[in-house]
N, C-alpha and C positions, 0 to 999 in steps of 0.2 A: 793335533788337538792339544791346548793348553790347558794344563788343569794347574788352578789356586790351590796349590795344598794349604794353605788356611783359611779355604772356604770348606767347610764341613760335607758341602754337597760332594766339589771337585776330589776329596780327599777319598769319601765312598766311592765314585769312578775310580780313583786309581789303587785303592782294595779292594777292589769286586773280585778277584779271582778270590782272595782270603776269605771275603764275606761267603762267596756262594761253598765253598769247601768247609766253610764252617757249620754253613746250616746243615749241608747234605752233610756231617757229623754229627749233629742235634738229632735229625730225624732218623738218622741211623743207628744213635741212642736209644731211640726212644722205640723206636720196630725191634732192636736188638732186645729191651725190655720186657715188650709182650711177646716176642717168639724169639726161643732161644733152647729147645730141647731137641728138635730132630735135623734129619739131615737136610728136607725142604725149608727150616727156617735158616740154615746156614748157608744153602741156595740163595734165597732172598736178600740175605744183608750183603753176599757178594756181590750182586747184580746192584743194590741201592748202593753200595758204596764205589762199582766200575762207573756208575751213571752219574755221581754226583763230580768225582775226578774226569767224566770227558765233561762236563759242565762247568768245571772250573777250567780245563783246557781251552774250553771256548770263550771264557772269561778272557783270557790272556790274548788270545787269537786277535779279539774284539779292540783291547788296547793297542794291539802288535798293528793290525792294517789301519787303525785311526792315526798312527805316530803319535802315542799321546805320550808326553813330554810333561815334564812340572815347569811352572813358570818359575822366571826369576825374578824373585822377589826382595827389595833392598832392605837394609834394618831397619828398623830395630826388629821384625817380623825373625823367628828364627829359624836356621835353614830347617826342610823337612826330616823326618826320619823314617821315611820310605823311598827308595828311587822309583823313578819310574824312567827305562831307558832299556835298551835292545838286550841288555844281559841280563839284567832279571827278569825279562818274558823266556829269552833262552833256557836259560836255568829252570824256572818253573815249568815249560815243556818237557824235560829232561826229567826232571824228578817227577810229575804228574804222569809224564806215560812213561817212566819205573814202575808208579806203582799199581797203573794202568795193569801191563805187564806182571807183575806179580800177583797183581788180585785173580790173574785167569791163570796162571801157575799154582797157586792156592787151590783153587777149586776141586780139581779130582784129589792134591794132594792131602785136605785135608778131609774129607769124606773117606781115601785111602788109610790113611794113618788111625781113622775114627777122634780126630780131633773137635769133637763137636762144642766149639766154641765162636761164636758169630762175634763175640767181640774183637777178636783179632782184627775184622777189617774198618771196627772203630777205632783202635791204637794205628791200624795202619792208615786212616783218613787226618787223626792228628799228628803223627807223626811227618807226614806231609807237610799239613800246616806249616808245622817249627821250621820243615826245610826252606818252605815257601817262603818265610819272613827272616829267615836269616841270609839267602840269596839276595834281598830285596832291603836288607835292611842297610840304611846312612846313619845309623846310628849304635855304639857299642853295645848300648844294651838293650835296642831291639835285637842285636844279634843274638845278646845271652840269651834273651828271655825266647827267642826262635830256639834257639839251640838246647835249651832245657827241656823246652814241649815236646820238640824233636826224641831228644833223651831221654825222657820217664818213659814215654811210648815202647822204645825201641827197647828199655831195659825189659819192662814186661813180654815182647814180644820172642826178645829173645827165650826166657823161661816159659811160653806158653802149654808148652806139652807139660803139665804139671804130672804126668806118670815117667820122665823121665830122668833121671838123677843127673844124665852127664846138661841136660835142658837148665836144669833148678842152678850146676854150676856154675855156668856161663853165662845167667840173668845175674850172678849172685857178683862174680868176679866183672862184669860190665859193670853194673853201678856202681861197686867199689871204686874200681879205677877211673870210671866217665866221673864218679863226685868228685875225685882228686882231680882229674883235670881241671875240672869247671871251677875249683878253688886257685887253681892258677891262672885260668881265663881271667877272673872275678878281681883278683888281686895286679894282673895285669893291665885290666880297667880299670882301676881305683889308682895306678901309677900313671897312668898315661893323661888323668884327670888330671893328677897330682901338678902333673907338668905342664899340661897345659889350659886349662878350667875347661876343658869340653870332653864331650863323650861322640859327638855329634862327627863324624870323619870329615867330611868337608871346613868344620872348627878347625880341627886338629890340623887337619893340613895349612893350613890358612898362618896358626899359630906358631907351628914348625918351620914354615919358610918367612916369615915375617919378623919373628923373632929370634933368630937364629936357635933353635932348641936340637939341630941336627947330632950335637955329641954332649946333650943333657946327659947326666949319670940315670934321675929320676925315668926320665921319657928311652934310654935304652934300656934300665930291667922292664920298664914296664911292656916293653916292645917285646924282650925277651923272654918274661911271663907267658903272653898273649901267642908266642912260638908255640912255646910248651905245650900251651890248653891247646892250640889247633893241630900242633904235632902228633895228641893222643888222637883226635878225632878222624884226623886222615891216616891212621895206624903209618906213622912214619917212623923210622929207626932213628933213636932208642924205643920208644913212646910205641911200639906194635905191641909190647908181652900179651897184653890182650886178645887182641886179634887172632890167633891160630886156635886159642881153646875157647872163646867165642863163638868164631864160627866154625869149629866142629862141633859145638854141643847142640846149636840152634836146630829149628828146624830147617831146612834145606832154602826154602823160600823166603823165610827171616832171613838165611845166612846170605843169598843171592842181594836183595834189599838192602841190607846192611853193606854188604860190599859194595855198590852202586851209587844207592840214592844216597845215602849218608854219606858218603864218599864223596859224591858228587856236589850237597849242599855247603860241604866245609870246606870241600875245595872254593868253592863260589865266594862263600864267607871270607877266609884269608884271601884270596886274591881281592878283593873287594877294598878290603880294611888293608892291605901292602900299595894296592895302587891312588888310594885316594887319601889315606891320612898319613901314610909314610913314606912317598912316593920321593920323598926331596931326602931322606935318610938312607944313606948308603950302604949302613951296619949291616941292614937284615940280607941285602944279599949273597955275602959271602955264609951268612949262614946259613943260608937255605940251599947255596951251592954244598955244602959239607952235606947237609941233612941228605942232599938228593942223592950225592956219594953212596955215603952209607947207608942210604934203603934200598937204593938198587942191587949194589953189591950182596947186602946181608937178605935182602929177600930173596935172591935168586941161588945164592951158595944154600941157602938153609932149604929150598926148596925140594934142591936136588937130590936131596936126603928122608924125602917124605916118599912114602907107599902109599898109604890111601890119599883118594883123588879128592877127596872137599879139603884136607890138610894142605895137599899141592897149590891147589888149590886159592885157600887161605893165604900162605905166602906169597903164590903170585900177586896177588891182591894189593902186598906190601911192596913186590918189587915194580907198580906199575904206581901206585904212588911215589915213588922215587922218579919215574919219567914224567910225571906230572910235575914235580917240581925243578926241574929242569927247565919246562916252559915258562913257571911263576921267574924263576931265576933270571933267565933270558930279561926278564924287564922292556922287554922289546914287542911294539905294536906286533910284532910279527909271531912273537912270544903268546902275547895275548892272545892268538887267532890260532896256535895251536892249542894254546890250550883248550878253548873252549873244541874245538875238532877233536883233540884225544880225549876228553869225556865223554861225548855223545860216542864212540868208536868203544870206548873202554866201557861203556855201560850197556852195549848192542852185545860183547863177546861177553862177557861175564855173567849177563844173568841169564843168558842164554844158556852157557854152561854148567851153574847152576842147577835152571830149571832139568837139562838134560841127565844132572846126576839125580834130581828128586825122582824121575824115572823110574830108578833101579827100586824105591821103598821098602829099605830094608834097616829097620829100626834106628830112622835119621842116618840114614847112608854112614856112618862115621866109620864100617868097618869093607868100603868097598875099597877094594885094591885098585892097582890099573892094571894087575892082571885079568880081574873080574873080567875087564871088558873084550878081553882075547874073543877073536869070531862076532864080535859084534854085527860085523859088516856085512856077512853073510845073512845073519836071522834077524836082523831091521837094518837093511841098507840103508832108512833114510836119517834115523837117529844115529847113525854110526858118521853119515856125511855132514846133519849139522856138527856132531861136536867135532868131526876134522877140521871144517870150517873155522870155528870158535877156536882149536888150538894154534892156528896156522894165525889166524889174527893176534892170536896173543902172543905169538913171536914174531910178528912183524913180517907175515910172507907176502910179498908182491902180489897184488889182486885183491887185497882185503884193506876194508878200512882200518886195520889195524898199521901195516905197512904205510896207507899215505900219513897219520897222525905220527907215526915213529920217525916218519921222514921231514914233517913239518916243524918239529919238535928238533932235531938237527940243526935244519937250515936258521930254525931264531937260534940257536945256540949259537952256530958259528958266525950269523951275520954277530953279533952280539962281543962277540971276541973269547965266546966262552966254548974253544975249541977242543981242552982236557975234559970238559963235564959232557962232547957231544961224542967224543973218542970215550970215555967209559961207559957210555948211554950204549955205544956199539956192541962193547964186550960183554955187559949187562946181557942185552939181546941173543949174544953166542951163546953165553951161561946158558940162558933159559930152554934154548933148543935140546938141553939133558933132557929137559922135565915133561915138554910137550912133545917132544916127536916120538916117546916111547908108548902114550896114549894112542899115536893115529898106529905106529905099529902093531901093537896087542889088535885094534879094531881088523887093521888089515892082515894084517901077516901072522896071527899065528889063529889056531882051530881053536871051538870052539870048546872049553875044557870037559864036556860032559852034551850031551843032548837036552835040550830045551833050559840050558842056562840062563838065556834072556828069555824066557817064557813068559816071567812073569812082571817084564819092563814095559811100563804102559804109562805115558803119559798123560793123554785126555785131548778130546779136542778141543779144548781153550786153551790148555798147555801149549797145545802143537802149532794155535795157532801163535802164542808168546813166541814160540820159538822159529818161528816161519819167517815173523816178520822182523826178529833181529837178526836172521843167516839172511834174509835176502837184503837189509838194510846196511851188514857187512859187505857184500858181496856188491851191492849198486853203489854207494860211497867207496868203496874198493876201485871200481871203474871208472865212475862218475863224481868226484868229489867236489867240481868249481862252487856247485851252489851249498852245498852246508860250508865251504870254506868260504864263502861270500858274508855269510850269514855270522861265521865266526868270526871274519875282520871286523864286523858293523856292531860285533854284539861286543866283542872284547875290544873296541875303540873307546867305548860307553865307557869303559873305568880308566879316566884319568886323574892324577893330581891336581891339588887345586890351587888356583892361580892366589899368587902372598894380595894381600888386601894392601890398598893403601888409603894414606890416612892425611887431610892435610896438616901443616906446618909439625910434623914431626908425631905426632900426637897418638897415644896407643891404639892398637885397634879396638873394635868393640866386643872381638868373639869372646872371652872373657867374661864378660860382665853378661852376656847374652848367656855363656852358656851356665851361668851358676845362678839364673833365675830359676 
């Protein structure tokens, strides 16, 4: 299916996932409005806001099995600033059943916790949103403007327990720090304009290799800017300080969520805006091979040194963005195909972990040890086995999709020539085995510190189902990998560079003057 993105109609087809997620936002307003005092109205807005995200899933679905495609359309028309291609349906799967998945993680916990606030799962349907259009966006500042909607959301969310002091810190220290970034994102944009008159990636690319702007001064800080702002977003080292008192303060499900989907959309976002407007600039590799260094290194040394388990946690979180950018570094189709494999892998163990420590609910987990969980195993064998599951993934143990993503993530590195970044990705891995095998220990191997310790660990069945279906989605990709690794060559082939324009008898191109209409 061809769609005219400058026909009005064809351009609604290729937003229909955003349109329909938008309204199921409106009218979840607006029910949020008249019922918003008991725990059946907080029922309600969960269920209109899980039905309006598989409806927007099936938006996506709808585009995915039509092959809808944007046509190519010659100037003066200017390019679109929406894609429409296999990686941003992937993406928007990814993030939509996150937050699928957390809206049934929410449910007992927030009637648990007595959090009675139904707008939560309207921050969490816009928050969506921003991800949605910043995976999907071809253009710089539909990315921003994704990426803000994204951000106001998630600042609020993170402070939502408004009876909670360490809650109020970590909403207060997020928007601090996400405004700074977004000032270097912004400032990033307005250099990368500077250099080249587009905002538009495919512009930009177009402008970089046709006019040679590969070791512009302007067009490298502005490149280097645009690090920075994405650097905060994926809590990558330096640009993490945020991230550990973040998400210890939040609530458990905010912090799952945050670690994931947001994780996930700016992963999408930088790989997006690296492979298509900068993909002929050679700079940003070596930086993002340094970046990947020092978050793996520094999230897994610091990890090692955490007791309570959402802080461990937290870090990991840091040090598994460092093997993500491993895969963007790669620059390699092959690169591409893991990345997109170690997000769906990396977002199945984590929120699932997560969800298993919201569990425990005890005044935002922030004071559970990994002793806590000693004897786990015996007084709920099954919650003991997903999170052994979930740690053994996040160290990369053979049989889980965390091992095939850690091993895909290798192979582009070393096909690639980047044999030092796939040889520290290994030691990385050794490190982390401090931090997670001492969790399945405490479960298995020591007693249980007192009688009916875990007594009062209770998930929910919508929880159990969140978490059923990312232990068995680890465990089936763990075995079975060919077809999401199909799916991640198809999805991450979709973002290439763009081919240099030509122009006859010598003559400038037009993206310039197109894009500063």
């Amino acid at each position: 299916m061809s769609l005219d993105l400058s026909n009005y109609r064809d351009l609604a087809l290729a937003l229909l996932p955003e349109l329909v997620l938008t309204l199921a936002a409106v009218v979840l307003l607006l029910v949020v409005a008249w019922r918003h005092q008991t725990r059946a109205d907080l029922r309600v807005a969960a269920w209109v806001a899980w039905w309006g995200l598989v409806a927007a899933a099936v938006a996506v679905w709808w585009l995915w099995w039509n092959t809808a495609r944007a046509a190519v359309i010659p100037p003066p028309v200017h390019p679109p600033m929406i894609a429409v291609d296999d990686f941003r349906f992937v993406a928007d799967w990814l993030v939509l059943g996150t937050a699928a998945l957390t809206v049934f993680v929410s449910f007992d916990y927030l009637e648990r916790e007595s959090l009675l606030v139904p707008e939560y799962y309207v921050l969490l349907l816009f928050a969506t949103l921003g991800m949605m259009l910043m995976a999907g966006g071809e253009d710089l500042m539909m990315i921003f403007l994704g990426l803000e909607l994204m951000s106001v959301a998630v600042y609020v969310l993170a402070g939502i327990n408004r009876r909670s002091a360490p809650a109020a810190e970590a909403a207060l220290k997020y928007f601090l720090l996400g405004a700074f970034a977004s000032g270097f994102l912004l400032y990033g944009i307005a250099l990368a304009y500077g250099a080249t008159a587009a905002t538009n990636l495919t512009l930009i690319g177009v402008q970089v290799t046709t006019l040679g702007l590969q070791k512009s001064t302007m067009l490298l800080i502005g490149l280097g800017l645009l690090l920075v702002g994405f650097g905060f977003k994926v809590a990558a080292v330096p640009f993490h300080m945020w991230a550990p008192d973040v998400y210890d303060g939040s609530p458990t499900p905010v912090t799952g969520y945050m670690a994931t989907a947001v994780k996930a959309a700016a992963f999408a976002a930088l790989f997006r805006v690296l492979g298509e407007a900068f993909g002929a600039v050679p700079a940003w590799r070596e930086i993002v091979w340094w970046l990947a260094v020092i978050t793996m290194l520094v999230g897994n040394v610091v990890a090692l040194a955490q007791r309570t388990l959402k802080r461990m946690l937290a870090y990991s979180s840091v040090a598994h963005a460092g093997y993500v950018l491993v895969a963007v570094a790669a620059g390699t189709p092959a690169g591409a195909a893991a990345f997109v494999f170690y997000l769906v892998a990396y977002t199945f163990m984590t929120l699932a972990a997560f969800a298993l420590l919201a569990a425990k609910g005890r005044d935002g987990e922030r004071d559970v040890r990994i002793d806590d969980l000693a004897g786990l195993a015996q007084r709920r064998p099954w919650l003991a086995f997903a999170l052994a599951v979930c740690m053994l993934s996040l160290l990369g143990f053979p049989g889980t999709a965390g091992f095939i993503g850690k091993w895909y993530i290798l192979v582009a590195a070393t096909q690639s020539g980047q044999v030092p970044l796939a040889a520290i990705l290994v030691l990385a891995s050794v490190i982390s085995a401090g931090y997670y095998l001492p969790v399945i220990m405490a479960m298995y191997m020591k007693p249980e510190p007192f009688e009916q310790a875990h007594g009062g660990m209770r998930l929910g069945p919508l929880g159990s189902i969140a978490v059923a279906v990312s232990v068995a989605g680890l465990l089936f990709f763990g075995v079975r990998p060919n077809r999401l690794l199909d799916l991640a060559r198809t999805s991450g082939a979709a973002v290439r560079p763009a081919p240099a324009a030509t122009s006859g008898g010598g003559a400038r191109p037009t993206a310039p003057k197109l894009a500063g209409n």
